[in-house]
Structure formats: structure tokens, C-alpha cells
DOGU-600509 format. One record per residue (C-alpha): x, y, z. Coordinates in steps of 0.5 Angstrom, whole numbers, plus 500, padded with zeros to 3 digits. Each point is the difference from the previous one (the first is absolute). Layout:
<pts>
XYZ
...
</pts>
This chain:
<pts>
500500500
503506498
500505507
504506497
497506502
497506496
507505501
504493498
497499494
500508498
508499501
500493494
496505496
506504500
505496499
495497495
499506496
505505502
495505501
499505506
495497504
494505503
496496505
493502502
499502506
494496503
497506505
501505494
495505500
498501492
497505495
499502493
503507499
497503494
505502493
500507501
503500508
507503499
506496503
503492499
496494502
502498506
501492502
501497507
502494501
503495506
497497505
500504505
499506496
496506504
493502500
499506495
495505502
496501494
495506499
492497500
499506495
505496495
497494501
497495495
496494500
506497496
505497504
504495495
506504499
503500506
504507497
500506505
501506496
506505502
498507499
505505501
495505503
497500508
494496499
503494496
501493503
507499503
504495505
503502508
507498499
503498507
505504503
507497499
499495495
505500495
496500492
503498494
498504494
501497493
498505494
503501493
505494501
503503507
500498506
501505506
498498508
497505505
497500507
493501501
498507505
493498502
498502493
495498495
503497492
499506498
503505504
506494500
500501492
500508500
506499506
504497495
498504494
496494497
494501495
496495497
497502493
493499500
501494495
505497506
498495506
504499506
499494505
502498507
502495502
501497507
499493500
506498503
501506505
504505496
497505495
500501493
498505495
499498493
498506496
499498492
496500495
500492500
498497504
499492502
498497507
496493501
493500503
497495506
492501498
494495502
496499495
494494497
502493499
496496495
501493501
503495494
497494498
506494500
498494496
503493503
501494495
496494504
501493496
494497505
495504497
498498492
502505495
494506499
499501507
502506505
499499508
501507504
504498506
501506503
496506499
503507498
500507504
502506498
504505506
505505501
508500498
505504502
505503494
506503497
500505495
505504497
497506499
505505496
498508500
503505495
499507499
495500506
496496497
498491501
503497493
500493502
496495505
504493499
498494506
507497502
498494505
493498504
504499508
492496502
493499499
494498503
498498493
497492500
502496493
495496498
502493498
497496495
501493498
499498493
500492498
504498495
499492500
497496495
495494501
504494499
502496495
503495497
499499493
506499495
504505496
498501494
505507498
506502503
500508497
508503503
503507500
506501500
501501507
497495502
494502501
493497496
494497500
497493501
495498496
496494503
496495497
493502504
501507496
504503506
504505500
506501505
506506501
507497503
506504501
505494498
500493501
505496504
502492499
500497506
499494504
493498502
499495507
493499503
497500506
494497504
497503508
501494505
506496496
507501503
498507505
496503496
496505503
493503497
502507500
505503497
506505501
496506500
494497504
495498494
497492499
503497495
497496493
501500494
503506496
504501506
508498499
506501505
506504497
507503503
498507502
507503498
499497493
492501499
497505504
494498504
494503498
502498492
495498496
502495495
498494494
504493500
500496495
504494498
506502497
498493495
493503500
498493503
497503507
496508501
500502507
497506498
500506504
503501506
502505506
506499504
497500507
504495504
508499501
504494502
505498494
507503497
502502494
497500492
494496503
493500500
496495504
492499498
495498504
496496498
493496505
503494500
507496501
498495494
500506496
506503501
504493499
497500495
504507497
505498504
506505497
500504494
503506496
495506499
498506497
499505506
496506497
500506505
494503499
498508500
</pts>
């Protein structure tokens, strides 16, 4: 399980894409400002960062952005430095520190004879502590928001259903997530929204189980129709059809419940019978759906699902309902066609 926090993964970001990185703060008061407010737009991040006091004049019922505007005049939205706290300040490609007098950004820029151009934006960041003051026309931070989940649909294979048949085995419920997004500001506008990665979700998958087993049957082959990576198409004498993957050469053995320990159940957990054969799983994964015939034609076995284990190597065992009957097959060489 993956247990890193939030301020761990920004610094993966960062390392990952080799951007500043400006982290929303969760407690950030927001605000929509319009167009023709003087100033820089104005982000504040960290995790820690202060409240900032917005005038309910200004204020709108749009709260998406999480942007503050800076104005450069007395009534515009600013943030209180601490006193004492040392600030770097990044503009135009140069760095220079200076200490904070109790004093809000603004006043901290004019002691420094900094001015941001309308089309520029100044971000703060205190997330590990210190203070830092970005101011450029472009910038790039990442996002945490929650936002709807819709569930999603995941269909499983089951080889114990007939083939055309779906069962729902667990139902679907959309929830929230919680997600990264890139955002990316330039000459004070949003240009780009981009998802990064989903830390978790209530969201429930739905799970479906669709049936992929065709009724048995044992009739001989009529045509074998081949591709060139193996693949192909069975042609069965009943006017059956079947899809196999490839087809391996392998040495068939049979079975019986009750002749030397054999139990009644299987490996994994069914009853046996006819259709069921015991394979090596590191040769035949179980759950393999197959159709074995006599690699001389004299016996069809039919199809056949490896559901039980017991034997080693290129060898498949048949269970059959009777010990007369497997003597009676006693050890042959078959075409074992595995089945889509």
C-alpha cells in the first residue's frame, strides 16, 4: 500500500518533471477578481500558509480558482508576513533574500523596488517553512482537489459460465476522489488543467463475470484452418466451431475417482467428471480451456477444462467415469488444442 503523504509526492512531482512546484493550500480563502483589477494575480501555497482576510464586497460565488489578486493599492488582498522571517524572492532570473518586518508582500516588494506588470503573477510558497516568492508571467503548480467519482465497469472471464452469459458479482457506486492536477498559468490567465494522478477514491468497480464455456462436445474433427502464429479455427464434424490459441503435442494418461486415492474433488475445489483433466500448472495454467484428440484420430476426448493437478510435465490426465475406460485408453500421444 502506498502510504507516502501529500507534501512527499509533490517532491516526486518535482523531481519527476523538473518544475517549481506550488502547492494549494487547504485553509486558502478564495476569489474570483475581475479583469480590470490592477495588479499581479496573487498564489498562495503551502500547507501551512496564512488565512487571508478578503474584503465581502469583492467576493463571489465563484470559488474554483484559489487565486488571490495582489493590488497594488490600500484596498487590494495581500498576505502579513512574519516578522523576522527570511523571504527569497525570485524575478526576472534572479534571486535575491531579504528578512521580513511584519510587513504584508507588497510592501516587501516595494522595499525591494520589485513591481510585477499586470500580466505577471507572484506565488508564495511556505511549505517547507522557509518563504518564497516566485514572480513571472508563467507559472506551474499542482493541485489537490476532490471532485465526483464515477465507478467503472470491470469484466472478468469466467470459464464456468456458458459462453453469451454475464452475471454481475459486485455492484457499482460512483464516490469522490481525491486528484493531482498540473495547472499552468501565463500572463495572468489559466491555460492549462492537466490530471496527474488519483491519491484514492470511495468509488466501487462493478464487476462482471461473462461466460466463455461452450457446451461439451466430443465430436471429431473435420478441419483444422491454421494461422501463421498458430492460432486457428476447429471445424467439428457437428458444425461446431472453435477458436484455439495453439496447439501442443502432449502425452495423455487417464483417471478415475476412487482407483488409486483419487478423490471426488478436484484442485480447485469442483467435482470431477467427464471434461475434467489433471495438468502440471506450470505447464497448462488451471483454469485452461482445451480440446484433446488422438494425435492418430482413434479417440476424441472432447473438451476439457484444467481444473485438477496431480501430474508433472508435458502430460495431461482424463478423467473418465470408469476404470474399464481408462485401461481401455490406457497412454497416448494427443493434440491438445488450447481454446480461446
Amino acid at each position: 500500500m502506498n502510504t507516502m503523504t501529500f507534501q512527499e509526492k509533490l517532491h516526486s512531482f518535482k523531481a519527476r518533471f523538473g518544475l517549481q512546484l506550488f502547492v494549494l493550500a487547504a485553509a486558502l480563502c478564495t476569489c474570483w477578481i475581475a479583469a480590470d483589477d490592477a495588479g499581479a494575480v496573487y498564489i498562495l501555497t503551502g500547507e501551512d500558509a496564512p488565512v487571508v482576510a478578503l474584503g465581502e464586497e469583492s467576493r463571489t460565488d465563484d470559488m474554483s480558482s484559489q487565486l488571490v489578486h495582489l493590488s497594488s493599492g490600500a484596498t487590494g488582498y495581500d498576505v502579513m508576513l512574519t516578522s523576522g522571517q527570511e523571504v527569497a524572492v525570485t524575478h526576472n532570473g534572479q534571486t535575491v533574500t531579504a528578512t521580513a518586518r511584519a510587513e504584508t508582500v507588497a510592501h516587501l516588494l516595494e522595499r525591494l523596488h520589485i513591481t510585477p506588470s499586470p500580466l505577471e503573477m507572484v506565488a508564495l510558497d511556505v511549505s517547507d517553512g522557509s518563504a518564497e516568492l516566485t514572480i513571472a508571467s508563467e507559472l506551474t503548480y499542482y493541485d489537490q482537489v476532490e471532485e465526483p467519482a464515477a465507478h467503472e465497469t470491470v469484466r472478468v472471464a469466467n470459464p464456468s459460465l456458458p459462453k453469451g452469459t454475464e452475471k454481475v458479482v459486485q455492484e457499482g457506486a460512483d464516490g469522490v476522489r481525491t486528484s493531482i492536477y498540473e495547472v499552468v498559468w501565463s500572463g495572468g490567465e489559466e491555460i492549462s488543467r492537466q490530471f496527474v494522478e488519483e491519491l484514492d477514491s470511495t468509488a466501487v468497480d462493478e464487476i462482471v463475470e461473462y461466460g466463455t464455456s461452450v457446451a461439451s462436445t466430443a465430436a471429431p474433427i473435420a478441419s483444422v484452418s491454421k494461422n501463421a502464429d498458430g492460432s486457428g479455427i476447429l471445424t467439428l464434424t457437428d458444425g461446431t466451431t472453435l477458436n484455439f490459441s495453439g496447439v501442443r503435442s502432449m502425452t495423455a494418461t487417464a483417471y478415475t475417482a476412487g482407483e488409486d486415492g483419487v478423490d471426488y474433488t478436484t484442485a480447485t475445489g469442483t467435482f470431477v467428471k467427464v471434461g475434467v483433466v489433471a495438468v502440471d500448472k506450470r505447464v497448462i495454467p488451471l483454469g485452461t480451456r482445451m480440446y484433446i484428440v488422438a494425435a492418430d484420430g482413434s479417440v476424441v476426448y472432447g473438451t476439457a477444462v484444467a481444473e485438477d493437478t496431480g501430474v508433472r510435465g508435458n502430460i495431461v490426465d482424463l478423467y473418465y467415469d470408469t476404470y474399464e475406460q481408462c485401461i481401455n485408453f490406457g497412454r497416448r500421444t494427443c493434440n491438445v488444442y488450447i481454446l480461446e
